[in-house]
PyMOL Python script that loads the backbone (N, CA, C, O; Angstrom):
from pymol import cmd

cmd.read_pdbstr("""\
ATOM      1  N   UNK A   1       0.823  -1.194   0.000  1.00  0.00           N
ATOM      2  CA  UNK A   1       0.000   0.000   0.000  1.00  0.00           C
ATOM      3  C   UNK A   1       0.866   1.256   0.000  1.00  0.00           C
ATOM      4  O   UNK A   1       0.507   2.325  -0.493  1.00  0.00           O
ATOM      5  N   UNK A   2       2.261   0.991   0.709  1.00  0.00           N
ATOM      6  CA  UNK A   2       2.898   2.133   1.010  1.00  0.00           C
ATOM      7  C   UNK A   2       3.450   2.879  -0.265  1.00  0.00           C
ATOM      8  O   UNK A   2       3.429   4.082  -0.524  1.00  0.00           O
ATOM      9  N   UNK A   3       4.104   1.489  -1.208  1.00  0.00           N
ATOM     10  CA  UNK A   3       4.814   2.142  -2.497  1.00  0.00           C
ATOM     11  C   UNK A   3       3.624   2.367  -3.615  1.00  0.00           C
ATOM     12  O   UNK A   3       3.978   2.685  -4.750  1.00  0.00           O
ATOM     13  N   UNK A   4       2.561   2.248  -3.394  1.00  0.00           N
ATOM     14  CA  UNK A   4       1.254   2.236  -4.552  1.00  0.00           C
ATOM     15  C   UNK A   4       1.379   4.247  -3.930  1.00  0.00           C
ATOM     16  O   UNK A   4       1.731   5.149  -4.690  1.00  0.00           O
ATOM     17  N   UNK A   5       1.121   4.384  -2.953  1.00  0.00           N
ATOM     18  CA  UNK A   5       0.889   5.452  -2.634  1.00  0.00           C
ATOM     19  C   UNK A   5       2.242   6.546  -2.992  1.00  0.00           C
ATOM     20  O   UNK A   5       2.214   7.708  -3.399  1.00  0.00           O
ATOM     21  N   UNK A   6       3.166   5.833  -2.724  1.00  0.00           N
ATOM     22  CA  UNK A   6       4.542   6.720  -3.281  1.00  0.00           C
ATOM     23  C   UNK A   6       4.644   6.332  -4.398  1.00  0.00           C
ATOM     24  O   UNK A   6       5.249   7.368  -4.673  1.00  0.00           O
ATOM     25  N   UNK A   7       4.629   5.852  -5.257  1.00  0.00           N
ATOM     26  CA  UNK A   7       4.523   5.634  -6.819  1.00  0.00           C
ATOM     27  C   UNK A   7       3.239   6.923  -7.137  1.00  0.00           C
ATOM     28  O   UNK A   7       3.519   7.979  -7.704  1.00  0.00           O
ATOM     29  N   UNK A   8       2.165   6.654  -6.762  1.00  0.00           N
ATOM     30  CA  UNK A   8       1.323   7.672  -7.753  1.00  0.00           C
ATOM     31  C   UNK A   8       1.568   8.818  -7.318  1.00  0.00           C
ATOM     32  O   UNK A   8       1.071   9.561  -8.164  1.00  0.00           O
ATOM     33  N   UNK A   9       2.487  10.076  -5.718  1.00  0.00           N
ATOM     34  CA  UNK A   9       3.159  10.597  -5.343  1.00  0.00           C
ATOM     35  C   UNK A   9       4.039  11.058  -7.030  1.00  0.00           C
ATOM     36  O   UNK A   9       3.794  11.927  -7.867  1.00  0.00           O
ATOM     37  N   UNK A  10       4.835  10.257  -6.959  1.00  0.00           N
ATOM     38  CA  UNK A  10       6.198  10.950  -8.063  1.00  0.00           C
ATOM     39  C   UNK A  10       5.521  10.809  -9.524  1.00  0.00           C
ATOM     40  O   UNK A  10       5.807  11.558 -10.458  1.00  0.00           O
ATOM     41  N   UNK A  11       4.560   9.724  -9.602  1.00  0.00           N
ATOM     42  CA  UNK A  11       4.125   9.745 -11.034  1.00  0.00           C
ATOM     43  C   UNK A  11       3.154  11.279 -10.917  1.00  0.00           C
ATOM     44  O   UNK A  11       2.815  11.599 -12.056  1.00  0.00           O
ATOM     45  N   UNK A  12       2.769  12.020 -10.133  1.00  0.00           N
ATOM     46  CA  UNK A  12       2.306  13.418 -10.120  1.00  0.00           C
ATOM     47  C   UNK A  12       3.328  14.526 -10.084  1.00  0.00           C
ATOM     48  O   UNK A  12       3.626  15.326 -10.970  1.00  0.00           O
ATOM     49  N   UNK A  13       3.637  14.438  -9.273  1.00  0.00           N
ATOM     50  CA  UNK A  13       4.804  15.466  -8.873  1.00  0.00           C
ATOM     51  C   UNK A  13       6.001  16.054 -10.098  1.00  0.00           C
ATOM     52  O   UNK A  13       6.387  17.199 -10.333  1.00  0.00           O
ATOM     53  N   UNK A  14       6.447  14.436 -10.866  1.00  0.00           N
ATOM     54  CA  UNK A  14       7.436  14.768 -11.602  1.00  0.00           C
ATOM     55  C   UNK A  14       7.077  15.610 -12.777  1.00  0.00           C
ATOM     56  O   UNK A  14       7.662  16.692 -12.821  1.00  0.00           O
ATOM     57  N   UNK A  15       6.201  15.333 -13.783  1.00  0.00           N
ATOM     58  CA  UNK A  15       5.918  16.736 -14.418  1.00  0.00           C
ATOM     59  C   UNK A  15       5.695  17.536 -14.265  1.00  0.00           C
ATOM     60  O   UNK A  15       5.461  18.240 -15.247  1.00  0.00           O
ATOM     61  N   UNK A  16       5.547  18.253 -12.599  1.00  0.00           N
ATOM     62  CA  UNK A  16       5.380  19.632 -12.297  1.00  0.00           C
ATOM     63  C   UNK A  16       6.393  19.816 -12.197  1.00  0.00           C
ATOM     64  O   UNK A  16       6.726  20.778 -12.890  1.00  0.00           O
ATOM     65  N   UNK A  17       7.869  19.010 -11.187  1.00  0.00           N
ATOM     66  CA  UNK A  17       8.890  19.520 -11.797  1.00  0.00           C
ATOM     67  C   UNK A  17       9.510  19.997 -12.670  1.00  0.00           C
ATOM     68  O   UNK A  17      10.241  20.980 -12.543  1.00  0.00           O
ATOM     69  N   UNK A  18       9.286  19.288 -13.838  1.00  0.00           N
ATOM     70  CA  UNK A  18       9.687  19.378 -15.090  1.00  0.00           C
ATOM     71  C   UNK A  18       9.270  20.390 -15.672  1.00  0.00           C
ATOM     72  O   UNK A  18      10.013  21.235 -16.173  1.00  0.00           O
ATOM     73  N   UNK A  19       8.102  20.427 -15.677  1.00  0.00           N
ATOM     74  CA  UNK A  19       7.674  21.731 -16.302  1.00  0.00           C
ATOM     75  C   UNK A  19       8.366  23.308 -15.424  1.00  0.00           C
ATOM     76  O   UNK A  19       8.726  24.240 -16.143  1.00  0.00           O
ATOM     77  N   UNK A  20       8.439  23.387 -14.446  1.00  0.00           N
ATOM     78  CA  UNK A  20       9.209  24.749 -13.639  1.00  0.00           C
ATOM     79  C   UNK A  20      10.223  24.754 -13.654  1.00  0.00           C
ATOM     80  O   UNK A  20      10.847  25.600 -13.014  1.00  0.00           O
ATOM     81  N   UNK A  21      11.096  23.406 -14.711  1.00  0.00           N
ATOM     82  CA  UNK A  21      12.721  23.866 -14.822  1.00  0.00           C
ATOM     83  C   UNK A  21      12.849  24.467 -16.538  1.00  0.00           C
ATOM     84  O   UNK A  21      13.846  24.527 -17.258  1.00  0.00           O
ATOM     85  N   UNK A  22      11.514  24.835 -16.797  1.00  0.00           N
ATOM     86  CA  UNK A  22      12.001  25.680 -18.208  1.00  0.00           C
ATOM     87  C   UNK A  22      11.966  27.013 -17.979  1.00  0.00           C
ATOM     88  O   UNK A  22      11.685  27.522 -16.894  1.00  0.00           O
ATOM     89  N   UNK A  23      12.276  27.658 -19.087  1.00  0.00           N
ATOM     90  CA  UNK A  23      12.357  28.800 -19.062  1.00  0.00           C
ATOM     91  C   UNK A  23      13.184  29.842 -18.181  1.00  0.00           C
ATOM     92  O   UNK A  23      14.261  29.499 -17.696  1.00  0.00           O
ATOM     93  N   UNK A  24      12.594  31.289 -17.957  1.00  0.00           N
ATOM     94  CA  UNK A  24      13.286  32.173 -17.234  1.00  0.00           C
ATOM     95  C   UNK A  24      12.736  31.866 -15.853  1.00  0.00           C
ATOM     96  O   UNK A  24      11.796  32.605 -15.559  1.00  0.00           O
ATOM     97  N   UNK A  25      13.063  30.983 -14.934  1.00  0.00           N
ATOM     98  CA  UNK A  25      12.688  31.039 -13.254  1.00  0.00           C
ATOM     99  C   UNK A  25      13.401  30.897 -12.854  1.00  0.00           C
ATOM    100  O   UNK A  25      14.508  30.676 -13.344  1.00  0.00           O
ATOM    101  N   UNK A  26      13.007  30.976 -11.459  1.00  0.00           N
ATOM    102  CA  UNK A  26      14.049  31.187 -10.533  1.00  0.00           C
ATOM    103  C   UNK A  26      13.820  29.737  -9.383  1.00  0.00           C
ATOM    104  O   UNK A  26      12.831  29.026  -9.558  1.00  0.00           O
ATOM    105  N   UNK A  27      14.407  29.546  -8.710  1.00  0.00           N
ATOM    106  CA  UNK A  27      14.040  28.500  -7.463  1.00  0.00           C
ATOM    107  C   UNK A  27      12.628  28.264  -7.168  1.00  0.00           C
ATOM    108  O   UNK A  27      12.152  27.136  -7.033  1.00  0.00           O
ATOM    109  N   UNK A  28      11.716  29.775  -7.034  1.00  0.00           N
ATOM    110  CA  UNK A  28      10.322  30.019  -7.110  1.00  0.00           C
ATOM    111  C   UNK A  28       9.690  29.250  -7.397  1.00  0.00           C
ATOM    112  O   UNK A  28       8.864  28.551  -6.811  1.00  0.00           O
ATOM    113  N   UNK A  29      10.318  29.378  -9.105  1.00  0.00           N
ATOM    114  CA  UNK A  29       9.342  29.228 -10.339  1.00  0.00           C
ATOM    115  C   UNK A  29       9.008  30.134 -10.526  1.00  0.00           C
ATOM    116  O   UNK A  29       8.008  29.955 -11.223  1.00  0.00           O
ATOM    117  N   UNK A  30       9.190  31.473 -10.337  1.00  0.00           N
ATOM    118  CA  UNK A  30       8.614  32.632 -11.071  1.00  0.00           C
ATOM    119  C   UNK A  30       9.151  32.973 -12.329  1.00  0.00           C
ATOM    120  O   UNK A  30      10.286  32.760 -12.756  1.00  0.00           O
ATOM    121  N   UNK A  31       8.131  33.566 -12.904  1.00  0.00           N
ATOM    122  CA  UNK A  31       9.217  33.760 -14.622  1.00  0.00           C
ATOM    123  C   UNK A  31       9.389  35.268 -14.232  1.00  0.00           C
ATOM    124  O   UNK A  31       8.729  35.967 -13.464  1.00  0.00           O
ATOM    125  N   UNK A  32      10.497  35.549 -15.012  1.00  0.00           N
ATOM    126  CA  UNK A  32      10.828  36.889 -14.929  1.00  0.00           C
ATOM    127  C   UNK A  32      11.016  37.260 -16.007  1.00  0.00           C
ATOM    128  O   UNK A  32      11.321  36.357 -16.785  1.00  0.00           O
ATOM    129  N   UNK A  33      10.964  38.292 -16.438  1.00  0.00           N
ATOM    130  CA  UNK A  33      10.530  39.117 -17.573  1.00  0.00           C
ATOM    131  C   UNK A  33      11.454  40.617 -17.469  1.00  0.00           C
ATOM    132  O   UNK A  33      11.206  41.159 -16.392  1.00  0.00           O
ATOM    133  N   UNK A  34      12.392  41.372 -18.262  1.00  0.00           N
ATOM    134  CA  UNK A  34      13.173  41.997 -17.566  1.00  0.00           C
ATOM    135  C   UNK A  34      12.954  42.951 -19.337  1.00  0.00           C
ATOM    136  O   UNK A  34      13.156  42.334 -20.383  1.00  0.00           O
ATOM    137  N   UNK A  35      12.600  44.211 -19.338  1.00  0.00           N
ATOM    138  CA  UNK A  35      12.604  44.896 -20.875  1.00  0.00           C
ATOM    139  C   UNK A  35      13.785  45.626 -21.089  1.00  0.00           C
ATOM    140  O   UNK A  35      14.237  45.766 -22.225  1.00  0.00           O
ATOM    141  N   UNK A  36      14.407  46.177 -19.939  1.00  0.00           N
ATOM    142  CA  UNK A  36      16.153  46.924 -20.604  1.00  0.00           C
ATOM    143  C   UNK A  36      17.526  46.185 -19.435  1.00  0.00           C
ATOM    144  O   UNK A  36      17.641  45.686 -18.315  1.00  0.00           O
ATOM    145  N   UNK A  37      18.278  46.529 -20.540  1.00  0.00           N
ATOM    146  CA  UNK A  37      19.905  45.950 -19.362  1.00  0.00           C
ATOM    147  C   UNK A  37      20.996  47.057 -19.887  1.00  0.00           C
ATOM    148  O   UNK A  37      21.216  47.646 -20.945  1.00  0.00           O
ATOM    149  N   UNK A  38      21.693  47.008 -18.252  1.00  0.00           N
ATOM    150  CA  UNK A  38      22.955  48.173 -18.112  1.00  0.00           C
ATOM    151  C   UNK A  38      23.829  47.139 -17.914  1.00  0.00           C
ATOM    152  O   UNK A  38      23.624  46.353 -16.990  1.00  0.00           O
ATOM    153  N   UNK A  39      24.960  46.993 -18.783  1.00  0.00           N
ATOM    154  CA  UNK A  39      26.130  46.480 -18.751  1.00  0.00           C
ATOM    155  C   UNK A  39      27.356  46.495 -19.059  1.00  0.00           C
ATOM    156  O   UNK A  39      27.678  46.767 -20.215  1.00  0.00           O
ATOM    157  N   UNK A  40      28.558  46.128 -17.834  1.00  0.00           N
ATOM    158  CA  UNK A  40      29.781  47.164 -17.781  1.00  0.00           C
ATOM    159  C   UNK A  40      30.354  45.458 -18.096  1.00  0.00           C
ATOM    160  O   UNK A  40      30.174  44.334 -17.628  1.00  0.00           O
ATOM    161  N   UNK A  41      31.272  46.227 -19.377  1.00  0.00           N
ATOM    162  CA  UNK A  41      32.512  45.645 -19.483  1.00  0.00           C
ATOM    163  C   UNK A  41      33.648  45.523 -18.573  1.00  0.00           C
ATOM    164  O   UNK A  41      33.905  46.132 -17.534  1.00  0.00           O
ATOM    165  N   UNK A  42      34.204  44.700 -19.130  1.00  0.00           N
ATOM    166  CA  UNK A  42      35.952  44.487 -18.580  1.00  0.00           C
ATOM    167  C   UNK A  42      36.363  45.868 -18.243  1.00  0.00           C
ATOM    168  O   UNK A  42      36.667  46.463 -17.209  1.00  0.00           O
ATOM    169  N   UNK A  43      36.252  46.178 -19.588  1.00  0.00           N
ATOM    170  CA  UNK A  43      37.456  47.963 -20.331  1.00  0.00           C
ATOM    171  C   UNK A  43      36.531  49.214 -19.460  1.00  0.00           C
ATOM    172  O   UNK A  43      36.853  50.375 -19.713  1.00  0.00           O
ATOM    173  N   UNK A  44      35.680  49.039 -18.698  1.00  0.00           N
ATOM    174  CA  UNK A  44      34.612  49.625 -18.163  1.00  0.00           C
ATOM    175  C   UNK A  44      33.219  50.502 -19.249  1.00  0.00           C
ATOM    176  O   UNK A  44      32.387  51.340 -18.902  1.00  0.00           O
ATOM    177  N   UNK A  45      33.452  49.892 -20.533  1.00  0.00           N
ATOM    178  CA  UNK A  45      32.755  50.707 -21.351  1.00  0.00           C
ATOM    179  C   UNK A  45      30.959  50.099 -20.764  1.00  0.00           C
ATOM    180  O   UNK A  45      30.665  49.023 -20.243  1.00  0.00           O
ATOM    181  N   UNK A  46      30.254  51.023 -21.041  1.00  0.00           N
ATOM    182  CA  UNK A  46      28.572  50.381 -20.644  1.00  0.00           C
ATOM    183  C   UNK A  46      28.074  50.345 -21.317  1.00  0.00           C
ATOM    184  O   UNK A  46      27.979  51.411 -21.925  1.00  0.00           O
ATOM    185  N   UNK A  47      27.403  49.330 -21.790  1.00  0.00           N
ATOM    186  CA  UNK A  47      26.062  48.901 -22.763  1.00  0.00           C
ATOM    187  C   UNK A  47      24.743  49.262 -22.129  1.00  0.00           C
ATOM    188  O   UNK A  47      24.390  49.028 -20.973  1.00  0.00           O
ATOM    189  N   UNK A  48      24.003  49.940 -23.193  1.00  0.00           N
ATOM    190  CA  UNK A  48      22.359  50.339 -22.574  1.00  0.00           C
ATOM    191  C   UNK A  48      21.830  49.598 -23.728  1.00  0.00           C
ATOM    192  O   UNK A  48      22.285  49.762 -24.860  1.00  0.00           O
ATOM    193  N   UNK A  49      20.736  48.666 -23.414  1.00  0.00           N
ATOM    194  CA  UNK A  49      19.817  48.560 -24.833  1.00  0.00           C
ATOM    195  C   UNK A  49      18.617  47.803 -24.007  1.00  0.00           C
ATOM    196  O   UNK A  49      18.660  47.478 -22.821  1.00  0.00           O
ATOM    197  N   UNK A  50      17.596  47.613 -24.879  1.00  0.00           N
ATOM    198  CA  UNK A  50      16.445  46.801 -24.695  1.00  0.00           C
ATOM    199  C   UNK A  50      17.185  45.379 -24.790  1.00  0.00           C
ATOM    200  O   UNK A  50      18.268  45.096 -25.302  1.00  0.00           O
ATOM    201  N   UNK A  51      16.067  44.432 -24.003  1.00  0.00           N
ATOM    202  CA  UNK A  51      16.701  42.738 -23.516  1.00  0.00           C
ATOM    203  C   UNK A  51      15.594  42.209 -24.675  1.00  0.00           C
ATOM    204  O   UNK A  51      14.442  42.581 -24.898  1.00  0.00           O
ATOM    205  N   UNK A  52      16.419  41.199 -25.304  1.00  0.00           N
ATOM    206  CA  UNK A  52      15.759  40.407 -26.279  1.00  0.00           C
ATOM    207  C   UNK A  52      15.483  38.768 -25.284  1.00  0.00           C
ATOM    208  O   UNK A  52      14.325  38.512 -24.955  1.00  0.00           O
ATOM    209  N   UNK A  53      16.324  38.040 -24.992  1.00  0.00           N
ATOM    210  CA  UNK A  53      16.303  37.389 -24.055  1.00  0.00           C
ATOM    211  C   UNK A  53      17.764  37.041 -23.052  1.00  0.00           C
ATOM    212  O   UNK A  53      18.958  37.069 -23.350  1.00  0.00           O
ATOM    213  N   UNK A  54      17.285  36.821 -22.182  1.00  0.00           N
ATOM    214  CA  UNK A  54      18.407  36.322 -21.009  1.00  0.00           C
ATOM    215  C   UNK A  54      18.203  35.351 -20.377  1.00  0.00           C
ATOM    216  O   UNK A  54      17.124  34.772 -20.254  1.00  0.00           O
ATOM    217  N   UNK A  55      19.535  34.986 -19.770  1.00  0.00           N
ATOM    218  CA  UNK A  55      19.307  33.009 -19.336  1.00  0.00           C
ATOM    219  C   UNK A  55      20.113  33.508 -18.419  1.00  0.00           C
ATOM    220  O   UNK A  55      21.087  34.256 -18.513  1.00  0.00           O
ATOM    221  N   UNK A  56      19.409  32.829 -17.205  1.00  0.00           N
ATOM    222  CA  UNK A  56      20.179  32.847 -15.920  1.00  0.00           C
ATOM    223  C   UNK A  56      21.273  31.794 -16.388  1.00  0.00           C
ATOM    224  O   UNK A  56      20.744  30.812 -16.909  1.00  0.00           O
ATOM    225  N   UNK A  57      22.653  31.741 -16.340  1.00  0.00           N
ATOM    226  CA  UNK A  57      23.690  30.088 -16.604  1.00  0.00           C
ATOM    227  C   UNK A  57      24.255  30.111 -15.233  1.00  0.00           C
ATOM    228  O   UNK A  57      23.473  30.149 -14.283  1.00  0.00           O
ATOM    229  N   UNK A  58      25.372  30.094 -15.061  1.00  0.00           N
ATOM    230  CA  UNK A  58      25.946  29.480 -13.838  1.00  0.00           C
ATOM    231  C   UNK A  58      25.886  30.198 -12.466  1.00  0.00           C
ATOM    232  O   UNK A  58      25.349  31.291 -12.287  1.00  0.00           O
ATOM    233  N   UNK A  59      26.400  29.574 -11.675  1.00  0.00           N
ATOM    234  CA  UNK A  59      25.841  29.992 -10.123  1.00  0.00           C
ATOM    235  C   UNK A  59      25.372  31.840 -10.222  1.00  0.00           C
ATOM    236  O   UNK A  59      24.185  32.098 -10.027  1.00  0.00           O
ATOM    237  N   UNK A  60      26.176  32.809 -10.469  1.00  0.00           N
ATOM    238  CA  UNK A  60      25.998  34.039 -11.260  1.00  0.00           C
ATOM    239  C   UNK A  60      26.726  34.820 -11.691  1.00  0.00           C
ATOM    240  O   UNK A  60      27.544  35.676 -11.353  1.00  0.00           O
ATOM    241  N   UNK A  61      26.018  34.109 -13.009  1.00  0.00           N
ATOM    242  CA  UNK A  61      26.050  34.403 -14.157  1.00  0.00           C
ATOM    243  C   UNK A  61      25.075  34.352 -15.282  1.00  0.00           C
ATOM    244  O   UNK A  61      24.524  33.289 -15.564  1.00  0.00           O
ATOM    245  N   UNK A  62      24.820  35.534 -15.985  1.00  0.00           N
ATOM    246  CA  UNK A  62      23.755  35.363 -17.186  1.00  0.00           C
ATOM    247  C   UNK A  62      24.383  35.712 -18.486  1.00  0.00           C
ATOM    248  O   UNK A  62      25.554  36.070 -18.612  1.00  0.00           O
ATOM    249  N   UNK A  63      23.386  35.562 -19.586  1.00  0.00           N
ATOM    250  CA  UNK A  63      23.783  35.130 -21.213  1.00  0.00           C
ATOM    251  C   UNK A  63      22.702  36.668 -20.997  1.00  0.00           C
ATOM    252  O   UNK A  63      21.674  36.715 -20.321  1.00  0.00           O
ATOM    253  N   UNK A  64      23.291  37.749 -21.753  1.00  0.00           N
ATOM    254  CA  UNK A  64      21.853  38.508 -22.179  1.00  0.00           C
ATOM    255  C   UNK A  64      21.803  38.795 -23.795  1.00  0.00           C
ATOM    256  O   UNK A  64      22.960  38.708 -24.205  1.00  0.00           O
ATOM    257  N   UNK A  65      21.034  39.057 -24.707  1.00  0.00           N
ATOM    258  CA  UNK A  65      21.045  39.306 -25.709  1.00  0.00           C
ATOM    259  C   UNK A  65      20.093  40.373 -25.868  1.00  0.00           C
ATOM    260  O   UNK A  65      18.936  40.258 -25.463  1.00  0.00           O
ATOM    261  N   UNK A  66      20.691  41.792 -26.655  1.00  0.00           N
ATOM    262  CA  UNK A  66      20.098  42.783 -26.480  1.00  0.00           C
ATOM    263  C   UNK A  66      19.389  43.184 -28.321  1.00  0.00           C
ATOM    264  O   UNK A  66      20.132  43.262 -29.299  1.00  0.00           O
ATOM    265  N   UNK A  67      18.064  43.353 -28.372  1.00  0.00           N
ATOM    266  CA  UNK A  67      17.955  44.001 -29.274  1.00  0.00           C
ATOM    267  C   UNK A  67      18.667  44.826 -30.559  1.00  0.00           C
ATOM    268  O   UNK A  67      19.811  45.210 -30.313  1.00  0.00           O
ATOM    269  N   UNK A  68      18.157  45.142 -31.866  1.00  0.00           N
ATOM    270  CA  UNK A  68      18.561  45.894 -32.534  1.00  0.00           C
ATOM    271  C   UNK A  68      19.866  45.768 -32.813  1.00  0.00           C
ATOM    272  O   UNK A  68      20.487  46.796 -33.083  1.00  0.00           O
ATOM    273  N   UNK A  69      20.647  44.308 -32.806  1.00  0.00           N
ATOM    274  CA  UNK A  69      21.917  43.394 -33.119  1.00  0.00           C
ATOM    275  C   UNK A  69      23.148  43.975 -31.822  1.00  0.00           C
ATOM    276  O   UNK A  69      24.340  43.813 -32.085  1.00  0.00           O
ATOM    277  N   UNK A  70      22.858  44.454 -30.835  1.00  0.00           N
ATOM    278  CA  UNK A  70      23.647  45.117 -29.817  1.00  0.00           C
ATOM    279  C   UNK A  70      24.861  44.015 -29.349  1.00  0.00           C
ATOM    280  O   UNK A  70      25.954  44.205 -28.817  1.00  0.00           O
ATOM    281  N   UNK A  71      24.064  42.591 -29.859  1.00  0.00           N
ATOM    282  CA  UNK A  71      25.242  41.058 -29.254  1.00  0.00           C
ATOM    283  C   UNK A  71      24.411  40.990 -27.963  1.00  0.00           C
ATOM    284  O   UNK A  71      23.466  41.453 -27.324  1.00  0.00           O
ATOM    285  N   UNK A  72      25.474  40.036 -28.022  1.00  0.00           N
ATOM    286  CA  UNK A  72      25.031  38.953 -26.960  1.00  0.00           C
ATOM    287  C   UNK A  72      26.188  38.522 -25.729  1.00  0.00           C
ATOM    288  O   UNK A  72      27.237  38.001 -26.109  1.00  0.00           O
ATOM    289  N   UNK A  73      25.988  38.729 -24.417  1.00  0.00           N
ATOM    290  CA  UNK A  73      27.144  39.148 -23.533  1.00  0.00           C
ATOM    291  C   UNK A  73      26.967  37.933 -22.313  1.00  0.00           C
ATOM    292  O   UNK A  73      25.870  37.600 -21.866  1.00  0.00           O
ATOM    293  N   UNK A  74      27.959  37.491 -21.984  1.00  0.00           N
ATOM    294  CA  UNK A  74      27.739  36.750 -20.921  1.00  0.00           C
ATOM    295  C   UNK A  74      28.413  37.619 -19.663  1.00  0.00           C
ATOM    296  O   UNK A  74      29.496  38.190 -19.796  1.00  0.00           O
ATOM    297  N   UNK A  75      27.806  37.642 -18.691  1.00  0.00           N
ATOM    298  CA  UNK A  75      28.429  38.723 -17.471  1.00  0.00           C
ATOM    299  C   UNK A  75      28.118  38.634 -16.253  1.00  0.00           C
ATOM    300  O   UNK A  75      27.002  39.089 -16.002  1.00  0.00           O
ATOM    301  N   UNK A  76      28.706  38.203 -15.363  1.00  0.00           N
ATOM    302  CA  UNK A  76      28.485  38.394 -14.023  1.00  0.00           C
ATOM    303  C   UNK A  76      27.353  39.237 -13.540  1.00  0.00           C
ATOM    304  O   UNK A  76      27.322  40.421 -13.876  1.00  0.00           O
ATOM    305  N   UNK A  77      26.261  38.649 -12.654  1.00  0.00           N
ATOM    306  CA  UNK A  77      26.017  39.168 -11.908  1.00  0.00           C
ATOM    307  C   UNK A  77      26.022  40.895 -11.331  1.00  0.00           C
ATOM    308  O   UNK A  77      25.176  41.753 -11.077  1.00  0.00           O
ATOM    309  N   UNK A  78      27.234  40.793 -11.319  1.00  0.00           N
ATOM    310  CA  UNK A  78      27.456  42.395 -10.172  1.00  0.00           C
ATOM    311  C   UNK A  78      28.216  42.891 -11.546  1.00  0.00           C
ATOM    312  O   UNK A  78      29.274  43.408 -11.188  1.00  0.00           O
ATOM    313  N   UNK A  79      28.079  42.938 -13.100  1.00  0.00           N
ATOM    314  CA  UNK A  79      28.377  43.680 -14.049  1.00  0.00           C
ATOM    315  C   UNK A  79      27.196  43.928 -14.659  1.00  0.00           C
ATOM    316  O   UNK A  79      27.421  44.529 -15.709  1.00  0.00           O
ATOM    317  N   UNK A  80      25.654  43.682 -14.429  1.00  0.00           N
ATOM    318  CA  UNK A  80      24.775  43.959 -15.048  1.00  0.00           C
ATOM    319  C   UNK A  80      23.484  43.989 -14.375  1.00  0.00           C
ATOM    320  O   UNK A  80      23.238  43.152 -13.507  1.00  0.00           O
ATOM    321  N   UNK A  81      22.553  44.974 -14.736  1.00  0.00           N
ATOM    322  CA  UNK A  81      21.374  45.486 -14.225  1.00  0.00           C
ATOM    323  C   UNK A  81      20.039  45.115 -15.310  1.00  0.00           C
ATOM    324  O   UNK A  81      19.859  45.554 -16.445  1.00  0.00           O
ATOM    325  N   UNK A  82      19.328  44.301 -14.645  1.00  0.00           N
ATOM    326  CA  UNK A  82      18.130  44.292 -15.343  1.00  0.00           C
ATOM    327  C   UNK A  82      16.697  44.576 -14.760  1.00  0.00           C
ATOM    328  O   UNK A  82      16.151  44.098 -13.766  1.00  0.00           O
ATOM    329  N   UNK A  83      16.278  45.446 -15.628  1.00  0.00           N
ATOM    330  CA  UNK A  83      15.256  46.549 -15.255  1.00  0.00           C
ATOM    331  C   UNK A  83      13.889  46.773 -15.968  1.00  0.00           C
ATOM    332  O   UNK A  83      13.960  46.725 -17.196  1.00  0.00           O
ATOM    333  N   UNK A  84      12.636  47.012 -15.426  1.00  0.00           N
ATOM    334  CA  UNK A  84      11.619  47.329 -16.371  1.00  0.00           C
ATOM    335  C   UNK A  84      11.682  48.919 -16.105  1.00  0.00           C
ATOM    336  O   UNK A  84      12.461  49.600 -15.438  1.00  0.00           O
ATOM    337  N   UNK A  85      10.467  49.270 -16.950  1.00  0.00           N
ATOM    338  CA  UNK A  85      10.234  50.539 -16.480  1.00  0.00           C
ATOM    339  C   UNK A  85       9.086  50.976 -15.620  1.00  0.00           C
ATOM    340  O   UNK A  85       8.993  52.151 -15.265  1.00  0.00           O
TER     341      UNK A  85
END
""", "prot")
cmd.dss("prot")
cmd.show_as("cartoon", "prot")
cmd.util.cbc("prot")
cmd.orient("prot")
């Protein structure tokens, strides 16, 4: 009775996991949605543009890609600001 009950347990559970590890979330699961980014280079130069999309990647660190061919930057955390209005 015990594993009938933990079997239909994970046979529920696991596609809700699955489904809240796509996209832009966070631990939450909230999606976040972010429309401009400020970002400082190495050389200290700053990028302003509208966010096309961004990926949270490693512990922190994000991928952003900015509109209107601006590129695409991977950057620490504490080198970039993302902001609505």
């Amino acid at each position: 009775m015990k594993f009938k009950k933990l079997l239909a347990i994970a046979l529920i559970t696991t596609p809700l996991l699955t489904a809240c590890s796509t996209g832009n979330k966070n631990a939450n699961s909230v999606a976040r949605t972010f429309k401009h980014a400020i970002i400082k280079l190495p050389d200290d130069t700053i990028i302003k543009g509208n966010v096309k999309e961004w990926t949270y990647r490693l512990s922190d660190t994000f991928q952003i890609t900015l509109e209107d061919d601006k590129g695409t930057y991977v950057v620490h955390a504490s080198d970039c600001v993302l902001y609505n209005d």
